[in-house]
C-alpha positions as CSV (number, residue, x, y, z in Angstrom):
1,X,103.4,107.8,64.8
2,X,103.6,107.6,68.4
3,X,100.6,108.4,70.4
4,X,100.9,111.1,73.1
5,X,99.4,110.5,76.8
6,X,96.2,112.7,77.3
7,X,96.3,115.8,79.7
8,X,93.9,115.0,82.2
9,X,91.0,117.6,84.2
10,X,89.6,117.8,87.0
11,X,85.3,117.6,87.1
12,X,85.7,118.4,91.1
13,X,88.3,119.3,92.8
14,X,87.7,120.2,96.8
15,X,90.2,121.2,100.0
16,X,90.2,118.5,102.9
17,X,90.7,120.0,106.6
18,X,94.3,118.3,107.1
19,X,96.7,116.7,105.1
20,X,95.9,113.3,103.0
21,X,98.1,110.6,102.8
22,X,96.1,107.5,101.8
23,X,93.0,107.0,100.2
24,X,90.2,103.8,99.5
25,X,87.5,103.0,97.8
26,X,84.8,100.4,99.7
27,X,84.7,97.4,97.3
28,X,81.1,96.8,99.4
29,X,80.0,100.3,98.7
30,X,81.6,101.3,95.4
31,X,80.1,104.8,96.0
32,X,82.0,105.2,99.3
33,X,86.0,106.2,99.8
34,X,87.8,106.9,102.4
35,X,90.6,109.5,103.4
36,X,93.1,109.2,105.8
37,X,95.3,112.3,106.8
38,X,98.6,113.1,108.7
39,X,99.1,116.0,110.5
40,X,102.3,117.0,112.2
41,X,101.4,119.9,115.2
42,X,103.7,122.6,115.1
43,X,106.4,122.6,118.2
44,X,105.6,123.9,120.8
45,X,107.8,125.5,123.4
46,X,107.9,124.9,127.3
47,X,109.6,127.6,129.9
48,X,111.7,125.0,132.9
49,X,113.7,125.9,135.1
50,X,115.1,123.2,137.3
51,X,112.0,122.8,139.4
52,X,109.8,122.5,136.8
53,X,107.7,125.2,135.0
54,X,108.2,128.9,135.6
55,X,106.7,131.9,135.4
56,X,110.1,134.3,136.3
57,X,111.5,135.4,132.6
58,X,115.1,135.6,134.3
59,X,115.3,132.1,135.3
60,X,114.1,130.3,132.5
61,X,114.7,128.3,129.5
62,X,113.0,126.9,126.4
63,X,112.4,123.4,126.0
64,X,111.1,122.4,122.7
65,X,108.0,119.4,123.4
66,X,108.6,116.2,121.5
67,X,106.8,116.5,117.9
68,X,103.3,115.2,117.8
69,X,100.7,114.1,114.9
70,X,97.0,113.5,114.7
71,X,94.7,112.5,111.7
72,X,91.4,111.8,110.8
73,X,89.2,109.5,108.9
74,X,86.8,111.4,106.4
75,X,84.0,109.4,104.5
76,X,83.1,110.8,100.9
77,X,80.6,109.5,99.0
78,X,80.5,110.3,94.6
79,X,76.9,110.5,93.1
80,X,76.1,107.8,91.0
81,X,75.9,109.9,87.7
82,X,76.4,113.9,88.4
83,X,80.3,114.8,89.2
84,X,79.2,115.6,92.9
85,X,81.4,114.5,96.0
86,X,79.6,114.6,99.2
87,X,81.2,114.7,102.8
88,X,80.0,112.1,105.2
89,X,82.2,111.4,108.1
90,X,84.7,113.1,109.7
91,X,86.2,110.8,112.5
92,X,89.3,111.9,114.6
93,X,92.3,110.3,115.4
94,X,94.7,110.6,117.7
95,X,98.3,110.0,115.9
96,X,98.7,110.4,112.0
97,X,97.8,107.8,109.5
98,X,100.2,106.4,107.0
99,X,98.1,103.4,105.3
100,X,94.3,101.9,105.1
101,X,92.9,98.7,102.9
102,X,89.5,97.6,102.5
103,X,89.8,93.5,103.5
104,X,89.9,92.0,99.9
105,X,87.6,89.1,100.8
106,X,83.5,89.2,100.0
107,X,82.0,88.6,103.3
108,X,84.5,91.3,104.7
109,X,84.8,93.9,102.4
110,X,83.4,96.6,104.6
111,X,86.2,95.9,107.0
112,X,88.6,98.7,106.9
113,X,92.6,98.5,108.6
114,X,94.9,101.2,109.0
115,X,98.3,101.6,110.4
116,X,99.8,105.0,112.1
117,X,102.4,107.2,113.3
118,X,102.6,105.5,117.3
119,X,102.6,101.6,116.4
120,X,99.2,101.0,116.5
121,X,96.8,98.7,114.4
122,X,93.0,100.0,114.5
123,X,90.1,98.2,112.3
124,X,86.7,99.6,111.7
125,X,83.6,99.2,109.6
126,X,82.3,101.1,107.1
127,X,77.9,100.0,106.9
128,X,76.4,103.4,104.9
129,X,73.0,101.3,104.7
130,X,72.7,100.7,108.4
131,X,73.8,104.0,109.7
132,X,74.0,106.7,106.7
133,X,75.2,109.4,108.6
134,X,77.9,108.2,110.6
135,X,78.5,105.1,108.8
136,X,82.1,104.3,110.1
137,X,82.6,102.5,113.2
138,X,85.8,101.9,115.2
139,X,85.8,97.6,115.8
140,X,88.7,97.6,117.7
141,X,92.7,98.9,118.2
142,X,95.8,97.8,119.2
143,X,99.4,97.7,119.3
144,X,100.7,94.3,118.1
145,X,104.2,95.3,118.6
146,X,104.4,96.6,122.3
147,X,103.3,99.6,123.6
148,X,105.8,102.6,122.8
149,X,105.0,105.5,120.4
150,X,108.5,106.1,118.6
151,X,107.7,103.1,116.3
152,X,106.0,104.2,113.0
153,X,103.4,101.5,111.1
154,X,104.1,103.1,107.5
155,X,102.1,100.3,105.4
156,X,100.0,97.3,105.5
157,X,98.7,94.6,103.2
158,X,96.0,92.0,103.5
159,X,97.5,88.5,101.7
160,X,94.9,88.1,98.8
161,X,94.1,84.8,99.4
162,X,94.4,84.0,103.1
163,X,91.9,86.1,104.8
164,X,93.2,86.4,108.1
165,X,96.9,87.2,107.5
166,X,97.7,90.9,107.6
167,X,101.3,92.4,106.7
168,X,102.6,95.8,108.2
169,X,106.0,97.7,107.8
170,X,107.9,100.0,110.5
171,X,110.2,102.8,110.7
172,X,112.7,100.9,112.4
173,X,112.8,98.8,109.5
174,X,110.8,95.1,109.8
175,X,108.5,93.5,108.0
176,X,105.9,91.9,109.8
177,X,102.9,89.3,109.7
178,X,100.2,89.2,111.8
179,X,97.1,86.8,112.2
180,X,94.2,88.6,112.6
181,X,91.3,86.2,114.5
182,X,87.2,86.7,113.9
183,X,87.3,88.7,116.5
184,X,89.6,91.3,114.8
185,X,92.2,90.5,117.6
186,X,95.9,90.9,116.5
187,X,99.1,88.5,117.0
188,X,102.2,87.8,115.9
189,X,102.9,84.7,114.1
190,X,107.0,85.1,114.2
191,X,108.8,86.4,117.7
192,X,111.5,88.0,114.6
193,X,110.8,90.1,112.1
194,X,109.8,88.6,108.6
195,X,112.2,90.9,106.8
196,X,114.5,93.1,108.2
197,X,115.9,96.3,105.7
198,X,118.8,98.7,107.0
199,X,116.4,101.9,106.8
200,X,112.8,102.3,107.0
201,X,110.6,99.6,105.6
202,X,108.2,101.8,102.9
203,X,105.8,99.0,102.0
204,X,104.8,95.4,102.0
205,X,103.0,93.1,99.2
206,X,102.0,89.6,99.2
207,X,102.1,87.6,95.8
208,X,99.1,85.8,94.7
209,X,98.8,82.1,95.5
210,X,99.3,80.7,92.4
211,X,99.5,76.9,91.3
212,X,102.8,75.4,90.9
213,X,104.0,73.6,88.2
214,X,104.9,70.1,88.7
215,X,108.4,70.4,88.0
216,X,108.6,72.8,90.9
217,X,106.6,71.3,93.5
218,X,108.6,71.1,96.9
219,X,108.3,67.8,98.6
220,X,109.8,69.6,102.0
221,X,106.2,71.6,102.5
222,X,104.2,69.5,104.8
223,X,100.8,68.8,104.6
224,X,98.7,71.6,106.1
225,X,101.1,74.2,105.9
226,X,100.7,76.8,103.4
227,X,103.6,78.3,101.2
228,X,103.3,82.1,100.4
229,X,106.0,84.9,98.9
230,X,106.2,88.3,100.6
231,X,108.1,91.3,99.2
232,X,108.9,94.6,100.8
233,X,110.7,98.1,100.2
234,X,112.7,100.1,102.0
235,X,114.5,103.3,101.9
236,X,118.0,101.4,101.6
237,X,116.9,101.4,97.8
238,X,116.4,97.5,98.3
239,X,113.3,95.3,96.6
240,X,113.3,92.2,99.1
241,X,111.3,89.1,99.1
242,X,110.9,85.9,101.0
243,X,109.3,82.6,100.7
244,X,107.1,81.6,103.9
245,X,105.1,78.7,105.8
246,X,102.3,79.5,107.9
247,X,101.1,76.5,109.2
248,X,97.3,77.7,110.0
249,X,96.5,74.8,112.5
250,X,98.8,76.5,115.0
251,X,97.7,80.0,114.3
252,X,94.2,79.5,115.5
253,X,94.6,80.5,119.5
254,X,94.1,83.8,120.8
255,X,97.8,84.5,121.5
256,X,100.9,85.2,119.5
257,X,102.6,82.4,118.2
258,X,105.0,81.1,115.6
259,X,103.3,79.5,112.6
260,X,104.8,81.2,110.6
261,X,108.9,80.0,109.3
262,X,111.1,81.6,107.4
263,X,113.6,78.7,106.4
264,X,115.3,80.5,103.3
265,X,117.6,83.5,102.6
266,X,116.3,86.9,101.8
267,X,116.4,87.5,98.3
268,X,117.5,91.1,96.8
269,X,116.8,92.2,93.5
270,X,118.7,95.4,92.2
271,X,118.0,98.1,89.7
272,X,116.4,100.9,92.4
273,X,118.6,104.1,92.6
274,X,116.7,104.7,95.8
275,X,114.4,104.3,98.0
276,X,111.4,101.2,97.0
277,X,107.8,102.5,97.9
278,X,105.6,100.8,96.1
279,X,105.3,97.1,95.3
280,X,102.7,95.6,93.1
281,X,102.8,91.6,92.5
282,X,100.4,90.9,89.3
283,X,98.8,87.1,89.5
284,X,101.1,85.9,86.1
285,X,103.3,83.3,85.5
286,X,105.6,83.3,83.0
287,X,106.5,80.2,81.1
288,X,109.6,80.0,82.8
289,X,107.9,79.9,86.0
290,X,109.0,83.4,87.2
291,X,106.4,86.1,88.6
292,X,105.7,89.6,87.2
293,X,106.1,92.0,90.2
294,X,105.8,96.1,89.3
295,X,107.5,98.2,91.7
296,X,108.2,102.3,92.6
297,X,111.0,104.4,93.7
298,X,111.9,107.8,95.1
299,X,113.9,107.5,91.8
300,X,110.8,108.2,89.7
301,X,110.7,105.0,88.1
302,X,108.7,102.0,87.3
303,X,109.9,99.0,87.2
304,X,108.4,95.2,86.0
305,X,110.3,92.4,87.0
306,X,109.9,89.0,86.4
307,X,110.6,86.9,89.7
308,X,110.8,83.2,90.4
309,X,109.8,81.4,94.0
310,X,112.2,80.0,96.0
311,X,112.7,75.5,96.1
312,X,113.9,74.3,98.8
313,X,116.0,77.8,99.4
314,X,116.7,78.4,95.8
315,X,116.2,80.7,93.3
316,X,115.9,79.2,90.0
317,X,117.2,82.0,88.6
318,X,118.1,85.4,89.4
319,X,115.3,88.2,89.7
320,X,115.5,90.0,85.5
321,X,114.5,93.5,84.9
322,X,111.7,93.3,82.1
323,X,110.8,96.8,81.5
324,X,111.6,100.4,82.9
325,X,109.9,103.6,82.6
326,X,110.4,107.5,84.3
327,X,107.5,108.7,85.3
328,X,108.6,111.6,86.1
329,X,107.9,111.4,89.9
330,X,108.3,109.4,92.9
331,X,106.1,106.5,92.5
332,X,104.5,106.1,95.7
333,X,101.6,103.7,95.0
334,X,100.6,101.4,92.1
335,X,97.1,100.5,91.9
336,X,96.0,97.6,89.5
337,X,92.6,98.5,87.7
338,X,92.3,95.5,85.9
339,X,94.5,92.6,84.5
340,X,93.3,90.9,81.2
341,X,95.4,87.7,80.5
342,X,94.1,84.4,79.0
343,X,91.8,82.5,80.7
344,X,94.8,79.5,80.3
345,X,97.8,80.9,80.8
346,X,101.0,79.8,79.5
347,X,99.6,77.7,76.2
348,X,101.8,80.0,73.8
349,X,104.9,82.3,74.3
350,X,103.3,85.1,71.8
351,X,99.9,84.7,74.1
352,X,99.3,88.5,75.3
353,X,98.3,89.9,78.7
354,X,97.9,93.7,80.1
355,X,97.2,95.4,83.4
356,X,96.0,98.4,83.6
357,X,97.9,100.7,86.1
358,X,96.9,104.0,88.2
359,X,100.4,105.9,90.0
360,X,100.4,108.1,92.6
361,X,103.5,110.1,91.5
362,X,104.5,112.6,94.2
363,X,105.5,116.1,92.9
364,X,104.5,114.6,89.4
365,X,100.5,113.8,90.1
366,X,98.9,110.8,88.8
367,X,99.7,108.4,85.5
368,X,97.0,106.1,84.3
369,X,99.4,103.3,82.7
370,X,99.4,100.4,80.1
371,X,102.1,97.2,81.2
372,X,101.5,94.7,78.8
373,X,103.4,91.8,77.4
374,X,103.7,87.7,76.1
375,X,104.6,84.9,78.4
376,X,108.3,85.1,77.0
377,X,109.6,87.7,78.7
378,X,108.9,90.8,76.6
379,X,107.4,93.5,78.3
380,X,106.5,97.0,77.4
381,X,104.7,100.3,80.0
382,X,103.1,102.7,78.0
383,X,101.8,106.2,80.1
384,X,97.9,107.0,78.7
385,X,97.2,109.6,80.5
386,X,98.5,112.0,83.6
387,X,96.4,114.1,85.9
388,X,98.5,117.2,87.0
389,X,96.8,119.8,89.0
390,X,97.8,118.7,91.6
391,X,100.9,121.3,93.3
392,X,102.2,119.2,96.2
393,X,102.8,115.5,96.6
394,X,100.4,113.1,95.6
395,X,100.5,110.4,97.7
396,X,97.3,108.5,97.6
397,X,94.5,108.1,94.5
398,X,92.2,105.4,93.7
399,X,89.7,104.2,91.0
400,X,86.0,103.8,91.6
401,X,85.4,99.9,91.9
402,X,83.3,99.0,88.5
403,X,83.8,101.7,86.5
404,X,86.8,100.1,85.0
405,X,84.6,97.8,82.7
406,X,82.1,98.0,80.2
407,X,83.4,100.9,78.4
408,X,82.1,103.7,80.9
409,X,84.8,106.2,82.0
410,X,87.2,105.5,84.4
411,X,86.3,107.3,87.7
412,X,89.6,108.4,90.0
413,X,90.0,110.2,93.2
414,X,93.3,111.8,94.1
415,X,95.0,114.0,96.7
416,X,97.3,115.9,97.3
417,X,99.7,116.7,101.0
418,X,100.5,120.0,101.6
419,X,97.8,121.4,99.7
420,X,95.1,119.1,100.9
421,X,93.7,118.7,97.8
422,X,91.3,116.1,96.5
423,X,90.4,115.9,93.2
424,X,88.0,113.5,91.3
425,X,88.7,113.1,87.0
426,X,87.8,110.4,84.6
427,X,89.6,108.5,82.0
């Protein structure tokens, strides 16, 4: 008998001052998250006339103003124990944001980037021990791909492994890499786009650097230059992905610069019915060699796919579809809570790993989910549980860092647009 997904409650539930649209948890304060909202200001109407403004009602005409957005940054902080979220920080911001990420590494884990609705690239630092009350700090911002407004950053991803290498997506449809110095300076490392889609680019996600097996190794890579795979999704219903070389000894100046190549083709791999928005590569390798990458669409589905690299500008073989599953909304996000796998991987094609999932679903809330599978090929997504009070799109939820192990409940945050609704539930 099959096992239905549990119905999920909220323990607090609370409504935010504008609209969120991406959400955090500090990995160097666990008890700390952070909000990022969009707001769109409503038009507003000018009277012209040919000289300019006018007071004279029978000389004059409307002129609608060009749209405008703002946001803001709001720190929360959860009790250790009691189901209590606390306001910390409310820090405005001049255009909307779209994205935010913690820096994955140790030593700069309270480093926080987010992306927004005129181009621009701002870092800041979240220290709740040093200044309690107002613990986030802007470090610096800027706008790495000139200086108009029309452009939209809609995503960025920090590569897991090489610390200064930053990834953002635009409305105008690229895909981007950008070296980010000690200094939290910003610069280009291609004078082209890394990707290019036909509509906008949703959002961006580096594989792991994992080892290659010796049958694969590519002689062409020279020494010093590293080899990485970087996927992206766009609203042209298209999965895209790319092998890379960053040479890092001529990425260490304070200018742009091209140390980064992109000698191969762009590869596609099919299946989405529309738009891709969310991309999440798991650190697995099959024992064919291929790549298990999970990915959303506006299409309500999740997908797993197994994925091999690129040699010398081919694919060994094509991109396969392992596993799909409607989750009854737009998947927006995919968070990994934790991956168990064996500690050697690859020994045995009947050896099992699993990853558990949270997904932001749009209209749909959130699903707590089960991938699991061998190192054959087989693959199966099971939905555990699904948080529904939400009653407008949920676009951003996370999971408290370290409540995931030792058996203690699963602590999650999500939110909700149009209703500005945040939320905080256990599984």
């Amino acid at each position: 008998m099959e096992v239905k997904d549990r119905e999920i409650v909220s323990l607090r539930s609370l409504v935010l001052d504008l609209p969120p649209s991406c959400i955090e948890f500090c990995p160097a304060h666990p008890d700390h998250f952070v909000v990022g909202t969009y707001n769109l200001r409503k038009e507003e109407s000018a009277v012209v006339d040919n000289g300019g403004v006018s007071d004279d009602e029978d000389c004059h005409e409307n002129v609608k103003k060009p749209q405008s957005r703002n946001g803001s940054l709001v720190v929360f902080r959860l009790a250790e124990k009691a189901d209590d979220i606390s306001h910390v920080q409310t820090l405005s911001y001049p255009s909307a944001l779209l994205d935010l990420h913690f820096h994955p590494h140790q030593d700069k884990h309270e480093v926080l980037a987010t992306v927004s609705s005129t181009g621009t690239l701002s870092f800041f630092q979240l220290s709740p021990r040093q200044l309690p009350s107002r613990p986030l700090v802007e470090l610096t911002s800027h706008k790495p791909l000139g200086e108009g407004e029309s452009v939209l950053f809609l995503s960025c991803a920090w590569h897991p492994s090489l610390a200064h290498l930053l990834a953002i997506t635009t409305s105008d449809y690229q895909v981007h890499i950008l070296r980010i110095d000690d200094s939290w300076g910003a610069h280009q490392t291609s004078s082209s786009p890394i990707i290019a889609h036909t509509l906008e680019a949703w959002t961006v996600a580096f594989s792991p650097l994992l080892g290659i097996s010796q049958d694969e190794t590519d002689d062409t890579v020279p020494e010093g230059v590293c080899e990485l795979t970087i996927y992206s999704g766009g609203d042209d219903s298209k999965l895209l992905s790319t092998t890379c070389f960053y040479n890092s000894r001529e990425g260490n100046n304070d200018s742009d610069d091209d140390s980064m190549t992109v000698p191969y083709p762009i590869v596609t791999t099919k299946g989405h019915t529309a738009g891709v928005t969310a991309i999440l590569p798991l650190s697995l390798t099959l024992l064919d060699g291929s790549r298990i990458v999970a990915t959303g669409s506006y299409d309500d589905c999740l997908r797993i796919y197994s994925i091999h690299r690129q040699v010398g500008g081919i694919m060994i073989r094509p991109p396969k579809l392992l596993a799909e599953e409607n989750l009854g909304g737009g998947v927006w996000r995919l968070k990994l809570v934790k991956l168990e796998k064996p500690s050697k991987e690859g020994t045995a094609s009947q050896t099992c790993w699993s990853a558990l999932i949270l997904a932001s679903c749009m209209h749909a809330g959130s699903r707590i989910l089960e991938i699991s599978g061998d190192y054959s090929g087989f693959c199966q997504i099971k939905v555990l549980g699904r948080f529904e009070e939400h009653k407008s799109m949920n676009y951003g939820s996370d999971c408290q860092p370290g409540t995931e192990s030792n058996g203690q409940p699963l602590r999650c945050v999500s939110t909700s647009f149009y209703d500005r609704l945040l939320c905080l539930w256990e599984f």
